[in-house]
C-alpha positions as CSV (number, residue, x, y, z in Angstrom):
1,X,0.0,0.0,0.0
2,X,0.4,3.6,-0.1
3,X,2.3,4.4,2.5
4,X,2.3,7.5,4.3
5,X,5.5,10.1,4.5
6,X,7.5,9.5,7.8
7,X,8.5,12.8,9.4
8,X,11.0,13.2,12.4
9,X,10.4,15.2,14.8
10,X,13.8,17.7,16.1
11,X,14.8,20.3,17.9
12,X,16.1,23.2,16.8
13,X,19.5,22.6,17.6
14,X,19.4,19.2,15.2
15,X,18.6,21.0,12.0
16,X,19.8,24.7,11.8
17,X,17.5,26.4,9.4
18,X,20.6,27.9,7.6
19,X,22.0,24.5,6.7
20,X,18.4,23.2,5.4
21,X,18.6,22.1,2.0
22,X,15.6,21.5,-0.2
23,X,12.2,23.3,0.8
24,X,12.1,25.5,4.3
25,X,8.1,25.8,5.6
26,X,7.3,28.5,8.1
27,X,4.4,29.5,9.1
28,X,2.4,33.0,9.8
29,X,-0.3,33.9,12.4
30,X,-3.3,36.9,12.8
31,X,-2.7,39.7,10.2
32,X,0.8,38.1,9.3
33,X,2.3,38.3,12.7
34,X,6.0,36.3,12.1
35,X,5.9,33.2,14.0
36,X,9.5,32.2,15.7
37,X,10.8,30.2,12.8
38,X,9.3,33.0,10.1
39,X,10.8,35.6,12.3
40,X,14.2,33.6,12.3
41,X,13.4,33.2,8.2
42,X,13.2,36.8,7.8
43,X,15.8,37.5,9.3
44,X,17.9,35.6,7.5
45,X,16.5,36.5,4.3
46,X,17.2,40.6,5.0
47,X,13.5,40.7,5.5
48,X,12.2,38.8,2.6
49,X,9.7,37.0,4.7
50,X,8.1,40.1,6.0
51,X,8.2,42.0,2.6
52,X,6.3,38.6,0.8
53,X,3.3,38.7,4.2
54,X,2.9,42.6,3.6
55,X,2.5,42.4,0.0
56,X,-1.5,42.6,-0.8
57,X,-0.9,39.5,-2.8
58,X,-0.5,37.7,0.9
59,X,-4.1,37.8,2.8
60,X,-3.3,35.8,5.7
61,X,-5.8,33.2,5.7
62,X,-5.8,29.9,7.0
63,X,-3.8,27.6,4.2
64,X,-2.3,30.6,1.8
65,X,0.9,30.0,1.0
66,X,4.0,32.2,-0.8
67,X,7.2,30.8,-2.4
68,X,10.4,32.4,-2.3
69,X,12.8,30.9,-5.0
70,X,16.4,30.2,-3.9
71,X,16.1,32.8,-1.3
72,X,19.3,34.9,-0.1
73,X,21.0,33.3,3.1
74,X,19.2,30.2,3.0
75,X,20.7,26.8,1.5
76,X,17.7,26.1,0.8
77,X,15.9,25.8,-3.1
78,X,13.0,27.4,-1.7
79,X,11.2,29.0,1.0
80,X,7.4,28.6,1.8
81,X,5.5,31.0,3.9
82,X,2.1,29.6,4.8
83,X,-0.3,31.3,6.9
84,X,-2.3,29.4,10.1
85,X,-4.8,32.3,10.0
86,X,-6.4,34.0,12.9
87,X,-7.9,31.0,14.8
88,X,-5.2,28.1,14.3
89,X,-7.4,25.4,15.2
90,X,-7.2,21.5,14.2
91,X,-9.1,22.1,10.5
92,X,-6.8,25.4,10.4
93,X,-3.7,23.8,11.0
94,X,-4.2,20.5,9.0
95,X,-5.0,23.1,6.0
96,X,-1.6,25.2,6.6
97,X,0.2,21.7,6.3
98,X,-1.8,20.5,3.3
99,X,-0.7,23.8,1.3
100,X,3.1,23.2,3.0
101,X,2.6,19.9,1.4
102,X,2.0,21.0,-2.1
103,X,3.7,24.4,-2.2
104,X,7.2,22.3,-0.7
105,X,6.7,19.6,-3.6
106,X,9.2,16.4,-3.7
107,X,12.1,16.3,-2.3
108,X,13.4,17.2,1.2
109,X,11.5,19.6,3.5
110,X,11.9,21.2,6.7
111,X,8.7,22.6,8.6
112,X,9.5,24.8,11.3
113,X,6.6,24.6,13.8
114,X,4.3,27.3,15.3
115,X,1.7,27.0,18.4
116,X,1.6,24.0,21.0
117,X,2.1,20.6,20.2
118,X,-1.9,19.7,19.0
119,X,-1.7,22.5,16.5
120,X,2.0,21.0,15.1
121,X,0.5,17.8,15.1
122,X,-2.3,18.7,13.1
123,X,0.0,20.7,11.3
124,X,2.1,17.7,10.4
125,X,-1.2,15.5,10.0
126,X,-2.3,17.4,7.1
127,X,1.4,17.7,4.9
128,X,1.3,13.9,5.2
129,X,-2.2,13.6,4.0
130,X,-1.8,15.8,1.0
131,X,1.6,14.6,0.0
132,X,-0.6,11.5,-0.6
133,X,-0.1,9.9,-4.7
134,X,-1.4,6.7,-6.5
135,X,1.1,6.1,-9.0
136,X,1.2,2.1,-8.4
137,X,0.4,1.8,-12.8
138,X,3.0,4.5,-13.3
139,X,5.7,3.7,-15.7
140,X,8.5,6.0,-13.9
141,X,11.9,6.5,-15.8
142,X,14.5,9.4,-15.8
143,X,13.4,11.6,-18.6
144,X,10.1,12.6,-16.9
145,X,12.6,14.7,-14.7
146,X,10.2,13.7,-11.5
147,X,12.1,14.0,-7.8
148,X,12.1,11.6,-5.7
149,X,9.9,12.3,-2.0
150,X,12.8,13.0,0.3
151,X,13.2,13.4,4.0
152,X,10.8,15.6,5.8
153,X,11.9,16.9,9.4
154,X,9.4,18.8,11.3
155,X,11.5,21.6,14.0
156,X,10.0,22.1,17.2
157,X,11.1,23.5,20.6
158,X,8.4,20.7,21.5
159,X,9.7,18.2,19.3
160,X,9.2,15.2,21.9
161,X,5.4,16.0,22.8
162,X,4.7,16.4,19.1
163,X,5.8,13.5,18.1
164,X,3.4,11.8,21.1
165,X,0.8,14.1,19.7
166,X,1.1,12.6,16.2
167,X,1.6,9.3,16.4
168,X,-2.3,8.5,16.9
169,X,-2.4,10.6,13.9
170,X,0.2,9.0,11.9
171,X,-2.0,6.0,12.5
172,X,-4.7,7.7,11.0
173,X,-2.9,8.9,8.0
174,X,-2.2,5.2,6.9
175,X,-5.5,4.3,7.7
176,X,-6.7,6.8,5.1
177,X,-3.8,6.1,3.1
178,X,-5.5,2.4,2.7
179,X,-9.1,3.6,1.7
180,X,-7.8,5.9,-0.7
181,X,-5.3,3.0,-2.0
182,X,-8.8,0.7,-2.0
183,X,-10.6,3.4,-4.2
184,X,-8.3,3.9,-6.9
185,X,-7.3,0.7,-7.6
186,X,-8.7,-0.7,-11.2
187,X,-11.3,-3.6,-10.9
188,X,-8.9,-6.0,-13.0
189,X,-6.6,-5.9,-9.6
190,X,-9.0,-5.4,-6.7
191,X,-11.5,-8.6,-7.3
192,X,-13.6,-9.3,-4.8
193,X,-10.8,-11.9,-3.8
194,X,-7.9,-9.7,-3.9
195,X,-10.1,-7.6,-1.5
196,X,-10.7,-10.0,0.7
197,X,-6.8,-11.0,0.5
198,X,-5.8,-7.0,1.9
199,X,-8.1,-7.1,4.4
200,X,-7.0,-10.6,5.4
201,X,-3.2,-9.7,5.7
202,X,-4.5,-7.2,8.2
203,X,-4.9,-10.1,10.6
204,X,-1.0,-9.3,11.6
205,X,-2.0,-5.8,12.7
206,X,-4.2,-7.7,15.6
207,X,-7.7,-7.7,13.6
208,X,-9.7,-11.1,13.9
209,X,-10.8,-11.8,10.3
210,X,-13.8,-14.1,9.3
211,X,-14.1,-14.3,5.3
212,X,-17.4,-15.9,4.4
213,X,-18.3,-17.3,0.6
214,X,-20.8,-17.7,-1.8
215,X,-21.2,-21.2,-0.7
216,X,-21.3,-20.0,3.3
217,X,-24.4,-16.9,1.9
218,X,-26.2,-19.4,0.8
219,X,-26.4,-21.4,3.6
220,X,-27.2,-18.1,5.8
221,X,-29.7,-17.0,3.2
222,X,-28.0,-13.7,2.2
223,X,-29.9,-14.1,-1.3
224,X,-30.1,-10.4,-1.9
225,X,-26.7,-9.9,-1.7
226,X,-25.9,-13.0,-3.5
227,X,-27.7,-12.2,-7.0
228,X,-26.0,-9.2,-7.2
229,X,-23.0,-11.1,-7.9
230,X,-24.3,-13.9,-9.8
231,X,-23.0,-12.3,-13.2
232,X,-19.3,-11.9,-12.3
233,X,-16.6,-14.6,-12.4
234,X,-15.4,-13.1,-8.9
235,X,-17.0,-15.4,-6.0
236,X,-19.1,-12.7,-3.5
237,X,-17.6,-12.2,-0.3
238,X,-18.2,-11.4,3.3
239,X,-15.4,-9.8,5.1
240,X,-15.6,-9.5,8.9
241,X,-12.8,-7.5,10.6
242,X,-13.2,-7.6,14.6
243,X,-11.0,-5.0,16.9
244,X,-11.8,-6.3,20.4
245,X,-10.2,-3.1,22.6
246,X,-12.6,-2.0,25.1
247,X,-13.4,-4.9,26.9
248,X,-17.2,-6.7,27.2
249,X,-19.1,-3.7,25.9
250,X,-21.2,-3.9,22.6
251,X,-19.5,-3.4,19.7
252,X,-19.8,-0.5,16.8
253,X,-20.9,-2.0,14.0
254,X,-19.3,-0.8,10.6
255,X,-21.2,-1.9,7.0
256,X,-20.0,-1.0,3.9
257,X,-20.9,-1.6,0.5
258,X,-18.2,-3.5,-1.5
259,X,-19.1,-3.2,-5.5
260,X,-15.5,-3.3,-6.8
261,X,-17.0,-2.9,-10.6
262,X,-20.8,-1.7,-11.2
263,X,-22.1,-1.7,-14.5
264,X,-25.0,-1.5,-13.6
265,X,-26.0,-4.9,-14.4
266,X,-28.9,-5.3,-16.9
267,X,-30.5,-1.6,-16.5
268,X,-26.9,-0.9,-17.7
269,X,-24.9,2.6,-16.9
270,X,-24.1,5.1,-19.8
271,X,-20.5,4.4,-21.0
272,X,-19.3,7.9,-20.3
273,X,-17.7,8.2,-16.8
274,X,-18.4,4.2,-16.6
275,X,-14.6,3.9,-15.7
276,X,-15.2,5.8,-12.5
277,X,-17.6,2.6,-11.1
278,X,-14.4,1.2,-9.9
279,X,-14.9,3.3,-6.8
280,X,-18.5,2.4,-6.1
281,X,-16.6,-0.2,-3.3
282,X,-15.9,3.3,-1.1
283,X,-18.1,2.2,1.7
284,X,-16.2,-0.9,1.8
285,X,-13.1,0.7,1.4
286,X,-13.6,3.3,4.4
287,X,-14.4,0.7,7.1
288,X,-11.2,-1.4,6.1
289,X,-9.5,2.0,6.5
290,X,-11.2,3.0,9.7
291,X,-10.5,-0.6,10.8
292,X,-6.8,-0.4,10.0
293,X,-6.2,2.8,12.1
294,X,-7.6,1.7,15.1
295,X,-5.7,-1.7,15.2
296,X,-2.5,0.6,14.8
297,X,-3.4,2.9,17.3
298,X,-4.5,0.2,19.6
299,X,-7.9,1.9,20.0
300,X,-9.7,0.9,23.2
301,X,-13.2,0.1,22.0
302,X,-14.6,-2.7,20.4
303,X,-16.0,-1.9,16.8
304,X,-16.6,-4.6,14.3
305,X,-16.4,-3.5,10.1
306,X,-18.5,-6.0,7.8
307,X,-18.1,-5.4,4.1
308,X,-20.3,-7.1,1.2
309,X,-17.7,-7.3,-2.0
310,X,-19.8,-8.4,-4.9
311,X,-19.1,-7.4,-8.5
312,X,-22.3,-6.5,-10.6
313,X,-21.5,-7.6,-14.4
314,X,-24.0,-8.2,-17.5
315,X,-23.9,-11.9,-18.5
316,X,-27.0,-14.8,-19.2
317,X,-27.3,-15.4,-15.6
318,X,-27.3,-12.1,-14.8
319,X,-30.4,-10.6,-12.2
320,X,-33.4,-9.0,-14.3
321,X,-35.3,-6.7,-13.4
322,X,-38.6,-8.2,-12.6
323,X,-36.3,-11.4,-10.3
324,X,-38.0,-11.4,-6.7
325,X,-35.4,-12.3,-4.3
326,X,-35.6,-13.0,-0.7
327,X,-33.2,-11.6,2.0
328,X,-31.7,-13.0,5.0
329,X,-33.8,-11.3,7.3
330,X,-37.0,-12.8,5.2
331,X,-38.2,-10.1,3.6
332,X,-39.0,-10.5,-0.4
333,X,-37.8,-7.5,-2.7
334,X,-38.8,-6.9,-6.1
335,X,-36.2,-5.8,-7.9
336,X,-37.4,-3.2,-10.3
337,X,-33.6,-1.7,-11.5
338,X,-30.4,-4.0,-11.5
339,X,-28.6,-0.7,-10.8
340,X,-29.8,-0.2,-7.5
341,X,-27.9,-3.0,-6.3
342,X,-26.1,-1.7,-3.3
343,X,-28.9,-1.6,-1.1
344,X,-29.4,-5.2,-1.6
345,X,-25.9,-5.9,-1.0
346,X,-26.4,-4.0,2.3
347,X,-29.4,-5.6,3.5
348,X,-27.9,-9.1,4.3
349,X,-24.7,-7.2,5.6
350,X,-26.5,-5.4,7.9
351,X,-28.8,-8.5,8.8
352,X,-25.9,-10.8,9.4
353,X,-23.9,-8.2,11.5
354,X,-27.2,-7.7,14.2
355,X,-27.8,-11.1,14.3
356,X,-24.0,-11.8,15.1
357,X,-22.7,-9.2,17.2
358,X,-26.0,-7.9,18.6
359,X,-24.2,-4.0,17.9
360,X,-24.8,-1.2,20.6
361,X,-24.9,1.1,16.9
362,X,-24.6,0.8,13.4
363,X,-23.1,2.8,10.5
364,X,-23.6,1.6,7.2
365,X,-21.4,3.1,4.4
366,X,-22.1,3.4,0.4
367,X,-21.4,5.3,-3.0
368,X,-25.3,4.8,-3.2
369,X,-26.7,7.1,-5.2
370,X,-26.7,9.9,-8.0
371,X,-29.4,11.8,-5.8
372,X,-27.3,12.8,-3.0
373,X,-25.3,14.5,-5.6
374,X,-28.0,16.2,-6.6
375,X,-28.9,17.2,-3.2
376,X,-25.5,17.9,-2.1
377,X,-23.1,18.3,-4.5
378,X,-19.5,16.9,-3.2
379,X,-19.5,18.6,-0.8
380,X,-21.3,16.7,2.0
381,X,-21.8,13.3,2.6
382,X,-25.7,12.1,3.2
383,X,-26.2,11.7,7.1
384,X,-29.4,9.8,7.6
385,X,-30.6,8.2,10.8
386,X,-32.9,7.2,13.8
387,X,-31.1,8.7,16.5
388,X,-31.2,12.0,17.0
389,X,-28.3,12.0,19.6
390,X,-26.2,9.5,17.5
391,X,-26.8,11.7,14.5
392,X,-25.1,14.5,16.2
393,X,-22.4,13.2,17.9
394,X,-21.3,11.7,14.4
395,X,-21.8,15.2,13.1
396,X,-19.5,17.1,15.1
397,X,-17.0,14.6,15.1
398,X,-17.4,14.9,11.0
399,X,-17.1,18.7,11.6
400,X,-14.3,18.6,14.0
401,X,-12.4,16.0,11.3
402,X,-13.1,18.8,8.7
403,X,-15.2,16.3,6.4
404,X,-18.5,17.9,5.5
405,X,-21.6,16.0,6.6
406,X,-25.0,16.6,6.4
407,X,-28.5,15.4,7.8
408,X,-30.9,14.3,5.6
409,X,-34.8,13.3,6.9
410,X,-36.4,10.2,6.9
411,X,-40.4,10.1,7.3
412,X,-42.9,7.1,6.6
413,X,-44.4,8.6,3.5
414,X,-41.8,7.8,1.7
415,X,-42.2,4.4,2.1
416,X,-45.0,4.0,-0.1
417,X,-42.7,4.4,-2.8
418,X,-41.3,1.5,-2.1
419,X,-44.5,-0.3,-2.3
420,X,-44.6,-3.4,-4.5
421,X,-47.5,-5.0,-5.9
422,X,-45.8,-9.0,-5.8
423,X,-43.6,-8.7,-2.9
424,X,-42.4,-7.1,0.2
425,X,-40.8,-4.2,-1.3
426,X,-39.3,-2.6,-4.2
427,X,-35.7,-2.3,-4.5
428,X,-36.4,1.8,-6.0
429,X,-39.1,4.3,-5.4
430,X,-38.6,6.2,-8.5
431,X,-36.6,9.4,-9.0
432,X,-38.4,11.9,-6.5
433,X,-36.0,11.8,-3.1
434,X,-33.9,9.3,-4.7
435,X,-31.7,9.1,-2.1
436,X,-34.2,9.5,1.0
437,X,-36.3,6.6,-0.3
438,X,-32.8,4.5,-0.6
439,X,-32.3,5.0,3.2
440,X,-36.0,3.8,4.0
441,X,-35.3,1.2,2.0
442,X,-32.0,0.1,3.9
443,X,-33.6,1.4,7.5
444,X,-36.1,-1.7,6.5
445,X,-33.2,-4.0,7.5
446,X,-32.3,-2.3,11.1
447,X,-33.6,-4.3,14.6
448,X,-35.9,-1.9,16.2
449,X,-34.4,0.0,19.1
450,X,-31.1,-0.2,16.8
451,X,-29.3,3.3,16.6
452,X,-28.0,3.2,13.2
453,X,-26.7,6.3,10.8
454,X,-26.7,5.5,6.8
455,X,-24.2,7.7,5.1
456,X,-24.6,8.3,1.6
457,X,-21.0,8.8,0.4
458,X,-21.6,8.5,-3.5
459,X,-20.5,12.4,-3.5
460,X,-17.1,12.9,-1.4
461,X,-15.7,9.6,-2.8
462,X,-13.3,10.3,-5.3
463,X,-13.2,14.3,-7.0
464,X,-11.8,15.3,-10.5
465,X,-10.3,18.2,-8.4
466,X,-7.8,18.4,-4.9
467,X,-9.3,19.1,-1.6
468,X,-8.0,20.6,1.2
469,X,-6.2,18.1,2.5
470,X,-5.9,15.6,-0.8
471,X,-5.0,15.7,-4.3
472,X,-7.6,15.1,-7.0
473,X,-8.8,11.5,-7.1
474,X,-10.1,9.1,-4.3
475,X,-10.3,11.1,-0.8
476,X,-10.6,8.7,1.9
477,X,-13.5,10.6,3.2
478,X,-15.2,9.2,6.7
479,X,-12.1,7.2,7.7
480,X,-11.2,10.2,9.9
481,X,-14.6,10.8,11.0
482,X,-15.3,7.6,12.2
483,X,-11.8,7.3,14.4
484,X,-12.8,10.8,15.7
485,X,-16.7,9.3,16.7
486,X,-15.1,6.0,18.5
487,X,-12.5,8.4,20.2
488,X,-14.9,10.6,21.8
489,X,-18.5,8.2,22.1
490,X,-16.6,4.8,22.3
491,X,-13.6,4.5,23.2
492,X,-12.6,3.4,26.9
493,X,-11.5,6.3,29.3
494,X,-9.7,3.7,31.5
């Protein structure tokens, strides 16, 4: 995998800033105040530093950065002024050290650190998730003039409390690292059997890992899941991935939708953009991220991640629309468009992880549908639920982690779009509230008195542009939310 950049933390006295070579970061405050290391850069500079944060090209806001070419008295290539802004808090910082990231480029770089040792953390947290890049199908040689990544040293008067600061974040980073890894791989690589393989091999991190077949569904009745697949030459899967940490409690239950290629099946996609249904596994992909960090960071709660990985080709045994299936928990759906498949996929998921682990909560994951996009744009995931409190507690941990998130209701009306004249329930309710009627669908499958939160992730999944914190392509979105809402409602204080 993608592996995050490893940054050592120093004192001053181990890297004087005049003998830096490569890129030299320093950082800015309120209305360009100097912080120590800029102060030290300007000086250095004959006041360089102070002349490029007076300019009125240089607003001061939280994430603007200025590059000094080759500047005088340094050794180093370049210098980058970035500002913290007026409130340097967590999202603040992680911005500042996002822009560090990709103002510094490759090649060596030295941060200088401002505030206390959470802000340089965060600061550090964010360079290492924007210096993020897939390049695994990359055919690299000398004449495309690219640098290697070189050292990064973060300078801090705190340099030891920093470094204790970050390494739950550096934890974090790789867990994010892995979803985003996950997302962009192509579907001729990540089967549903090389999937299950990854998330195997994390067994050596501590994880318990069940892996359930086709043969094993059957058995269990996980039929709706099951004829999703039935078209692909890639065996469906059930991957279980249990972090026992916080004792005898209940665990969180994690669900994530695993379609490592959609086509759509028979109510096939357009070709244009088609390619881009490689990443319609995300859910999947963010609970074996989330599940990843908190078996590095030793989390101390007990959380459980269950991911459906099915692929959903076009072939003679394919599902039709019309085909009645029954689900595990007994219900019968009428399956009325093939490419609505990921709620069936997350039925039995769900099913089979309350009848297993009897959950204190659940959180079910999916790129589920073109309406939240609609709704939302990509800017905000689709939060919907049946707990009030449990909605909100994963909302401000989602603010706090600087991934936008945002409720959607739920009502009983729109359950009679759902209505099917031959069975239980239809798998679509038509194009009005797509998305809405997709969560009554999958709420159909939660064991009353269940808190349970659906997130609609088809939007904030992978972006043809860069985020704050990530380059243009798959974003890892939700893996640092969800850490953030075991650390603060799960996670054992003892």
């Amino acid at each position: 995998m993608t592996s995050p950049v490893e940054i050592d933390f120093v004192a001053p006295e181990a890297a004087p800033m005049a003998e830096r070579a490569g890129s030299l970061v320093v950082f800015t405050l309120k209305d360009g105040a100097l912080t120590p290391g800029a102060a030290e850069a300007d000086g250095r500079t004959g006041g360089a530093v102070g002349r490029l944060v007076g300019g009125k090209g240089f607003k001061g806001k939280a994430g603007e950065a200025g590059v000094l070419a080759f500047p005088h008295g340094l050794k180093a290539d370049r210098l980058v002024v970035v500002a913290l802004g007026a409130a340097p808090d967590g999202a603040a910082a992680r911005k500042a050290g996002a822009a560090a990231a990709k103002a510094a480029g490759a090649g060596a770089v030295t941060l200088w650190g401002a505030g206390g040792p959470e802000t340089q953390a965060e600061v550090a947290f964010g360079f290492a998730l924007r210096r993020y890049e897939f390049d695994a199908y990359k055919t690299k040689g000398d004449e495309d003039g690219a640098k290697e990544p070189g050292d990064v040293t973060f300078v801090s008067e705190e340099a030891e409390a920093v470094a204790r600061v970050s390494g739950p974040l550096a934890a974090l980073a790789e867990g994010v690292f892995f979803t985003r890894d996950l997302v962009s791989e192509p579907a001729n690589v990540l089967t549903t059997g090389d999937f299950a393989g990854r998330l195997a091999a994390m067994e050596e991190l501590g994880l318990e890992i069940d892996i359930l077949g086709a043969e094993e569904m059957r058995a269990l009745g996980m039929n709706a899941l099951l004829a999703v697949g039935m078209a692909s030459d890639d065996e469906p899967k059930l991957v279980v991935m249990k972090w026992n940490g916080g004792g005898d409690e209940a665990p969180l239950c994690l669900v994530g939708k695993g379609v490592v290629f959609d086509t759509g099946g028979v109510s096939i996609k357009p070709a244009a953009g088609m390619e881009e249904m490689t990443m319609d596994m995300g859910g999947a992909g963010v609970v074996s991220g989330v599940m990843r960090a908190l078996a590095l960071r030793k989390a101390k709660a007990n959380v459980v991640g269950v991911v459906g990985l099915v692929e959903n080709m076009v072939a003679g045994n394919a599902q039709r629309p019309g085909d009645i299936v029954r689900s595990m928990k007994g219900d019968t759906i009428e399956v009325i468009n093939t490419d609505a498949e990921g709620r069936l996929v997350l039925a039995d998921a769900l099913w089979y992880a309350q009848e297993r682990f009897k959950p204190a909560a659940v959180i079910d994951l999916a790129t589920l549908t073109g309406a939240i996009i609609i709704a939302l744009g990509h800017e905000h995931a689709g939060v919907f639920s049946n707990d009030d409190d449990f909605a909100a507690a994963f909302l401000d941990a989602a603010k706090a982690s600087g991934e936008g998130a945002w409720r959607m209701p739920l009502a009983p009306a729109y359950d009679k779009l759902l209505k099917s004249r031959l069975a239980d329930m239809k798998n679509v309710g038509g194009r009005p509230a797509g998305s809405i009627t997709a969560a009554q669908f999958i709420q159909r499958f939660i064991k009353e008195g269940t808190p349970w939160i659906h997130l609609d992730i088809a939007g904030v999944t992978l972006l043809s542009k860069e985020s704050d914190v990530a380059p243009a392509g798959a974003t890892g979105w939700g893996v640092r939310a969800l850490d953030r809402l075991v650390r603060d409602r799960y996670e054992s204080r003892g």
